[in-house]
Backbone as a ProteinNet text record, in pm:
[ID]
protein_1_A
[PRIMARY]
XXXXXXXXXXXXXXXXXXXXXXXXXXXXXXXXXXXXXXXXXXXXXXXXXXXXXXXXXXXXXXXXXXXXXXXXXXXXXXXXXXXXXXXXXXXXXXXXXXXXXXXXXXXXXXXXXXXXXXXXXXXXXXXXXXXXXXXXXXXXXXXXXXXXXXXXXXXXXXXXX
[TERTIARY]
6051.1	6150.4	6284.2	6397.4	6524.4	6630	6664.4	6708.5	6856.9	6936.9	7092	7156.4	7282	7328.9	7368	7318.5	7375.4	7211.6	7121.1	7030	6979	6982.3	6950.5	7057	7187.8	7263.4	7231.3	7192.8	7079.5	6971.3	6861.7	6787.7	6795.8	6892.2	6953.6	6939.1	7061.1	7124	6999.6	6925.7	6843.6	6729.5	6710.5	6623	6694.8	6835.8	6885.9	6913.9	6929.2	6922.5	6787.3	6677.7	6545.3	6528.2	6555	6556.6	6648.3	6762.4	6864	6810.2	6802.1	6710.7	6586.8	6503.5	6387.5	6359.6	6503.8	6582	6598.6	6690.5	6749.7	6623.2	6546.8	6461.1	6364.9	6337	6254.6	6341.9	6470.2	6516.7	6551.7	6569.7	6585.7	6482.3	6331.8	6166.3	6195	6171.1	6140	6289.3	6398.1	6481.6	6463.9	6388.6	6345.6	6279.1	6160.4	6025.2	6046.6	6200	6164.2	6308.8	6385.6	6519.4	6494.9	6422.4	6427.7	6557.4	6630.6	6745.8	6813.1	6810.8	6921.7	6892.4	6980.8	6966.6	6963	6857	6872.4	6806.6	6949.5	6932	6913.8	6892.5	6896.3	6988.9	7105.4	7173.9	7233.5	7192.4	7227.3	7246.2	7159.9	7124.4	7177.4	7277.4	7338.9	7217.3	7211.8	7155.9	7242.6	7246.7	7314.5	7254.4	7298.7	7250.8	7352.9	7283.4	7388.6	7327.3	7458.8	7415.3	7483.3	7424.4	7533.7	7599.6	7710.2	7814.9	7717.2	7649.2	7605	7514.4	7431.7	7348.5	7398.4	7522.8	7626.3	7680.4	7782	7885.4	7894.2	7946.8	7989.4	8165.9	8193.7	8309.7	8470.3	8526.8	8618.7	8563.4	8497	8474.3	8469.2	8441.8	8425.8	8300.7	8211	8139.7	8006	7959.7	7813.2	7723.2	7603.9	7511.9	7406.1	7372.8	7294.7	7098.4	7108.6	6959.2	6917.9	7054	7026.1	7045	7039.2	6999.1	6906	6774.5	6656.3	6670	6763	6757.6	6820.1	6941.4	7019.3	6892	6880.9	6721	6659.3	6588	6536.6	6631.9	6757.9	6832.1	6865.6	6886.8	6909.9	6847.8	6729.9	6562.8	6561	6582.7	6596.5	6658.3	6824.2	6935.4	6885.2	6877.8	6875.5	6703.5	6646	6504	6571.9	6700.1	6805.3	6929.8	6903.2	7039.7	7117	7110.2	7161.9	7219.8	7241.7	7330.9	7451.8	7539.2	7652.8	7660.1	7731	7727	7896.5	7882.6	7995.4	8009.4	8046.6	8071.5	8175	8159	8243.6	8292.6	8361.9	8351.1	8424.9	8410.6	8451.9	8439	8543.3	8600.6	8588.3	8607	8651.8	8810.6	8836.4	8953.6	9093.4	8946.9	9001.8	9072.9	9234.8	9304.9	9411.2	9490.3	9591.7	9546.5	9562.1	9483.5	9496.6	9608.1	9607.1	9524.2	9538.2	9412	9299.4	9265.5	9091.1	9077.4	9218.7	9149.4	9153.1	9249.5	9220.3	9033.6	8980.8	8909.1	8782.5	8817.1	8693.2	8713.5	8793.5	8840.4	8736.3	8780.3	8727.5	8538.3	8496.2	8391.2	8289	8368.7	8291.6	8276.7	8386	8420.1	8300.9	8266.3	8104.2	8013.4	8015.6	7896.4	7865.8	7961.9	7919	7931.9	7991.6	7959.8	7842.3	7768.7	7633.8	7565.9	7582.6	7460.3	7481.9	7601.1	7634	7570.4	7606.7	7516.1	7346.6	7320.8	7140.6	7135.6	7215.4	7230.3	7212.9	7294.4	7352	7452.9	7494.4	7585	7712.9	7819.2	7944.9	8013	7984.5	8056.9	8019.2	7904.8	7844.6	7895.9	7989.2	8044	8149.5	8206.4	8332.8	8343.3	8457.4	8467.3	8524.7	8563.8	8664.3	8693.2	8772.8	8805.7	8822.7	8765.2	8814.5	8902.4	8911.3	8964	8868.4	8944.2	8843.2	8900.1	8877.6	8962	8822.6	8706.3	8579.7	8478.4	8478.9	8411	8265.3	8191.8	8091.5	8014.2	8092.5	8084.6	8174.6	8212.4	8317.7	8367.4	8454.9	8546	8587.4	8566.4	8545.9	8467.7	8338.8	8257.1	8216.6	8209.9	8143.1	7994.9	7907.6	7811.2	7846	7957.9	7988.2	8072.7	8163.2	8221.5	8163.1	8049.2	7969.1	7893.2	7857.8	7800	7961.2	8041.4	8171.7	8193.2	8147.6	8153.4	8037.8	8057.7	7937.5	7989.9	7896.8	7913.4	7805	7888.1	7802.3	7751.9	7679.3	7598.5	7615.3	7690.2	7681	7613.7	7527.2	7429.7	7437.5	7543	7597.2	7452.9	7388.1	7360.8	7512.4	7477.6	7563.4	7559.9	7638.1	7627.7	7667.8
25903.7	25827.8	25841.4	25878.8	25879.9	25761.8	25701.3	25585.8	25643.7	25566.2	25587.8	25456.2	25445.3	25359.1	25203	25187.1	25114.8	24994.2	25137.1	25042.7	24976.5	25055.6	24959.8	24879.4	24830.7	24723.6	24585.4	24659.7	24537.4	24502.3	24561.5	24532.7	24398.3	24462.5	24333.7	24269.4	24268	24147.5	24027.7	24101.2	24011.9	23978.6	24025	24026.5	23827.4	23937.1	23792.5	23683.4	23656.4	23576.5	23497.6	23562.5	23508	23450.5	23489.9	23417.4	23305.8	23333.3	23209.4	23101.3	23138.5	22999.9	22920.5	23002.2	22951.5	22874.5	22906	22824.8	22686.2	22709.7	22545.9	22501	22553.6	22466.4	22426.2	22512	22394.5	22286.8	22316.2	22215.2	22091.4	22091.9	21990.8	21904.6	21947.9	21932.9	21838	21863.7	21788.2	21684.6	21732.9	21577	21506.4	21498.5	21480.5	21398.1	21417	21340.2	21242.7	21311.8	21216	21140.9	21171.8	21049.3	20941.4	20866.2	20759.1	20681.7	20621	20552.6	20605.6	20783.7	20867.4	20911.1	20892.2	21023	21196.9	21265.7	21409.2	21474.2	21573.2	21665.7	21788.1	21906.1	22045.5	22105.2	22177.3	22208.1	22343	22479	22597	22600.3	22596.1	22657.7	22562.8	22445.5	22298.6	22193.5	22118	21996	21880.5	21841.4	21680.3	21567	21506.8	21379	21220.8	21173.3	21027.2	20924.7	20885.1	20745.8	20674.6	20524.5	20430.2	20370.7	20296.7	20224.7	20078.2	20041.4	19925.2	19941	20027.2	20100	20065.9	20187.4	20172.8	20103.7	20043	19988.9	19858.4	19714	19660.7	19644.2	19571.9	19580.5	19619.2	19720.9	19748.4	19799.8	19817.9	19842.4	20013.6	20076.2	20182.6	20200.5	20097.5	20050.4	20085.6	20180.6	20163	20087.8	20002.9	19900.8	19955.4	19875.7	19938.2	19923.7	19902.1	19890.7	20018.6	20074.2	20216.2	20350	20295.3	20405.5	20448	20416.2	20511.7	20601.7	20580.4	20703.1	20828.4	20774.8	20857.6	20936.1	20900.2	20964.7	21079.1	21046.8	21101.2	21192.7	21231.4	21259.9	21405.2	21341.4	21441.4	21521.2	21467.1	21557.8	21645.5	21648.1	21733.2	21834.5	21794.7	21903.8	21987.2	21965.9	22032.7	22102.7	22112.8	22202.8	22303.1	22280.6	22406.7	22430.8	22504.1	22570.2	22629.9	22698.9	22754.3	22708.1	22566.3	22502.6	22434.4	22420.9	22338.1	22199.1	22117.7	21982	21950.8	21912.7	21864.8	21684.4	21633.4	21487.3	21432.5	21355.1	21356.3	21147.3	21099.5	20968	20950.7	20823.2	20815.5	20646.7	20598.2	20443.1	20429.7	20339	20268.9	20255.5	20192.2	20208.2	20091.5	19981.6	19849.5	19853.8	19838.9	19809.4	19946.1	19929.1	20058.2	20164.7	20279.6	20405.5	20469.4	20442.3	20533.5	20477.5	20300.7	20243.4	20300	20285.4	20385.2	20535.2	20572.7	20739.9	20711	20681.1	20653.8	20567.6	20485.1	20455.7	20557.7	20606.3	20686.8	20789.7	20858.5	20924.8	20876.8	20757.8	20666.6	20682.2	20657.7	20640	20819.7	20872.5	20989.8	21053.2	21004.6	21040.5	20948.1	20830.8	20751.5	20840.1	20884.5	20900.3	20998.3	21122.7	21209.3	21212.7	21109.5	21080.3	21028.8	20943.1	20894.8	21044.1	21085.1	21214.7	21284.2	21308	21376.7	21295.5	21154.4	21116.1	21153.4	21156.9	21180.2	21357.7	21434.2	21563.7	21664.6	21642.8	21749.1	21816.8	21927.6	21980.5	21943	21882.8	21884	21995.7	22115.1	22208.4	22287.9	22229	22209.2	22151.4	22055.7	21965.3	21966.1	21925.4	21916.2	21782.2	21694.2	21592.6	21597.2	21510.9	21490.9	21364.5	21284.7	21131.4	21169.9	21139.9	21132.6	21053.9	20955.4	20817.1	20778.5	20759.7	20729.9	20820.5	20955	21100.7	21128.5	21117.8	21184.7	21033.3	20942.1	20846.8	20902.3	20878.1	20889.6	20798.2	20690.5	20602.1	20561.3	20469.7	20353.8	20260.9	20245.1	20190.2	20016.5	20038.8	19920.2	19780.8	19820.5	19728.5	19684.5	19590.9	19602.8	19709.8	19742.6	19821.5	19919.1	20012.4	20093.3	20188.3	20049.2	20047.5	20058	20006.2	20003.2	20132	20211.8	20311.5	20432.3	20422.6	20467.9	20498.3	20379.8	20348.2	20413.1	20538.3	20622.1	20720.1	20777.2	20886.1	21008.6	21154.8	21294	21368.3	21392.1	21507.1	21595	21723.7	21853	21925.1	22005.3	22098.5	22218.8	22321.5	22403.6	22522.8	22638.8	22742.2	22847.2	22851.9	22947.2	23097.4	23199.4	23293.6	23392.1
9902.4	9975.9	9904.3	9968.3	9900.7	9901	9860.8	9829.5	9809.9	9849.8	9801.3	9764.1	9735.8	9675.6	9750.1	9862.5	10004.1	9976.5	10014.2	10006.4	9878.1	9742.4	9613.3	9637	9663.2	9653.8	9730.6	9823.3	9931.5	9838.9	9849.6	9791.4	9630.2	9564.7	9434.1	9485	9600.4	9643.3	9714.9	9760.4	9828.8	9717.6	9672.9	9487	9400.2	9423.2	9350.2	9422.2	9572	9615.2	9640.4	9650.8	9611.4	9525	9400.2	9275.5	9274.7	9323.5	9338.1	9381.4	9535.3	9632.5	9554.4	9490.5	9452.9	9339.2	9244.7	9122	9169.2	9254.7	9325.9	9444.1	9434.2	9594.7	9449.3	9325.6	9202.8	9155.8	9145.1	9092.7	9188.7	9319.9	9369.1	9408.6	9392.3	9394.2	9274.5	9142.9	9070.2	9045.1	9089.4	9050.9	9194.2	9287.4	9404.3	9333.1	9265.6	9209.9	9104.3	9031.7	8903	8915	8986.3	9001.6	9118.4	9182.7	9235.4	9273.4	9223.2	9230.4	9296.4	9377.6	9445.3	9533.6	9641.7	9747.3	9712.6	9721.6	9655.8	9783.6	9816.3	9900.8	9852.4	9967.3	9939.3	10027.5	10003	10154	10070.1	10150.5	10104	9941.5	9893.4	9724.6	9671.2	9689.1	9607.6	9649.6	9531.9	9522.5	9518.5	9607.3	9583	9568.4	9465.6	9388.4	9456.1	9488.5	9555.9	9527.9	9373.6	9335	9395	9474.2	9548.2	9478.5	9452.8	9382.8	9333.8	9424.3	9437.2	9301.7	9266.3	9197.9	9075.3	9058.5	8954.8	8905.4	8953.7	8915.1	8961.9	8911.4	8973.4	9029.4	9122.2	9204.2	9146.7	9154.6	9087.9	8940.8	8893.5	8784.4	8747.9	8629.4	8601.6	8509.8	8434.1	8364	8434.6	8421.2	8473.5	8375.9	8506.5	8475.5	8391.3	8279.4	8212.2	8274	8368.7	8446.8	8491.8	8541.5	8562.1	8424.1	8327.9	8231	8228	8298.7	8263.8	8383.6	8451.1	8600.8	8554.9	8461.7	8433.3	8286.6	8234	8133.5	8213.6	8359.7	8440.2	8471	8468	8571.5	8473.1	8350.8	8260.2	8177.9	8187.6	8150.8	8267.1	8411.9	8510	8459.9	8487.8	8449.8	8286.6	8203.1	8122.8	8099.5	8198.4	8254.3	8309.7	8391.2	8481.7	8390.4	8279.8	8219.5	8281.8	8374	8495.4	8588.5	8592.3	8668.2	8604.6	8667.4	8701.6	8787.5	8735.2	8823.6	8804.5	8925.4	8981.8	9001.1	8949.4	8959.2	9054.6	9150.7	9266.5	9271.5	9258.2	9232.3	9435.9	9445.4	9605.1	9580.5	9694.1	9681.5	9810.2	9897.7	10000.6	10008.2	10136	10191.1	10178.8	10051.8	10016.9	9922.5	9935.5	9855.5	9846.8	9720.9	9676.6	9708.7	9730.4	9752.7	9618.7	9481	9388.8	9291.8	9327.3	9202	9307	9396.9	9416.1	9396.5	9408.3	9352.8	9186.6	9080	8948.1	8900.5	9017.9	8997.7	9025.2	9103.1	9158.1	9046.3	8974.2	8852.8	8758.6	8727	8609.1	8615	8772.3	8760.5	8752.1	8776.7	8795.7	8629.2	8539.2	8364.8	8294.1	8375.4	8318.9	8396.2	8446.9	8470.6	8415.9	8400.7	8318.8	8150.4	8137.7	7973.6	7936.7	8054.4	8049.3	8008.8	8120.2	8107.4	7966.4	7941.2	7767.3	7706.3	7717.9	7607.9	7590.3	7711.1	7715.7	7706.4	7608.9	7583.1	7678	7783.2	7896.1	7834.6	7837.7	7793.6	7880.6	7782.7	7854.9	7900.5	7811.4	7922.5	8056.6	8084.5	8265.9	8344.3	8327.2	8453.8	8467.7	8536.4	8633.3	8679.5	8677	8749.8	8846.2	8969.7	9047.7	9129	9068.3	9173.7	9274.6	9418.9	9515.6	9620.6	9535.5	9624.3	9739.8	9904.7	9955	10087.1	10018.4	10069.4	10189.5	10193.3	10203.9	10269.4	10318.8	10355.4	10482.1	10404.2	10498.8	10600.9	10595.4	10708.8	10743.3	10844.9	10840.8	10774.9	10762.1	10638.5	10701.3	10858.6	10960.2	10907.9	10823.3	10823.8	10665	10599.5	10456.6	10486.3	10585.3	10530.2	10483	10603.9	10576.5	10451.9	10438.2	10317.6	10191.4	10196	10108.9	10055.5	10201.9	10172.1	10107.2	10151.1	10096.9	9978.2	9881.6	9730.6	9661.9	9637.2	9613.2	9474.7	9392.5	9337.5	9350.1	9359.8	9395.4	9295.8	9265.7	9180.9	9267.1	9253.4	9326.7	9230	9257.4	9135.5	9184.2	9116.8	9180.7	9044.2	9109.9	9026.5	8981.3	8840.5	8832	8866.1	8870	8951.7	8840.9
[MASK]
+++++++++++++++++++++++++++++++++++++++++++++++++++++++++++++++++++++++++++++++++++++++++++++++++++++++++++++++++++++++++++++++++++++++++++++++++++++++++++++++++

């Protein structure tokens, strides 16, 4: 069979995307099993992690609750099983109040959360933060539920490439 250069490039490519997918569909399996406290999705090769505010933080605050330190334990025995990933820390506020104190806050909260995880020996140079304010609301901002669900922080679990 003669092979040219078109098709070994396919071939990688689909080689390494196998391996890719099958990286992140284990890793979002077991932080699936062993983080509880979060919403954990799978959506095209990212894992997203969604801790609720309510969870976290209390109101206005940047201070995460110390009840949830054993999630974050769990959370970071995961990540560091995947050397190969990246996380993205995403902080997000509601629509209550100043908009620059909720993006500084949503700042604030996304810099705990990933100092939490450093502390439980994630490597800091894996993450990325980003305050969002309340740029990104995934509900209505109309209602305290919604609002509520608003006040969130993201684990994006990006593989590196």
């Amino acid at each position: 069979m003669k092979l040219n250069y078109v098709t070994l490039f396919l071939a990688t490519s689909f080689l390494f995307s196998c391996k890719h997918t099958n990286y992140m569909t284990k890793a979002y399996s077991d932080i699936k099993k062993n983080v509880h406290e979060a919403d954990v999705t799978l959506a095209k090769d990212t894992v997203k992690v969604v801790f609720p505010n309510s969870v976290l933080f209390d109101f206005g605050s940047a201070t995460i609750k110390q009840d949830i330190y054993p999630a974050f334990q769990h959370f970071a025995t995961e990540l560091n099983k995947y050397r190969d990933v990246e996380i993205l820390v995403c902080g997000h506020t509601d629509t209550v109040g100043n908009a620059d104190v909720n993006l500084s806050l949503s700042q604030r909260r996304a810099d705990s959360a990933k100092a939490l995880l450093v502390q439980n020996k994630v490597d800091e140079s894996r993450f990325y933060t980003w305050g969002m304010g309340a740029k990104h609301p995934i509900a209505s901002n109309s209602t305290e539920a919604g609002r509520q669900q608003n006040r969130r922080v993201e684990f994006v679990v990006l593989h590196k490439k």
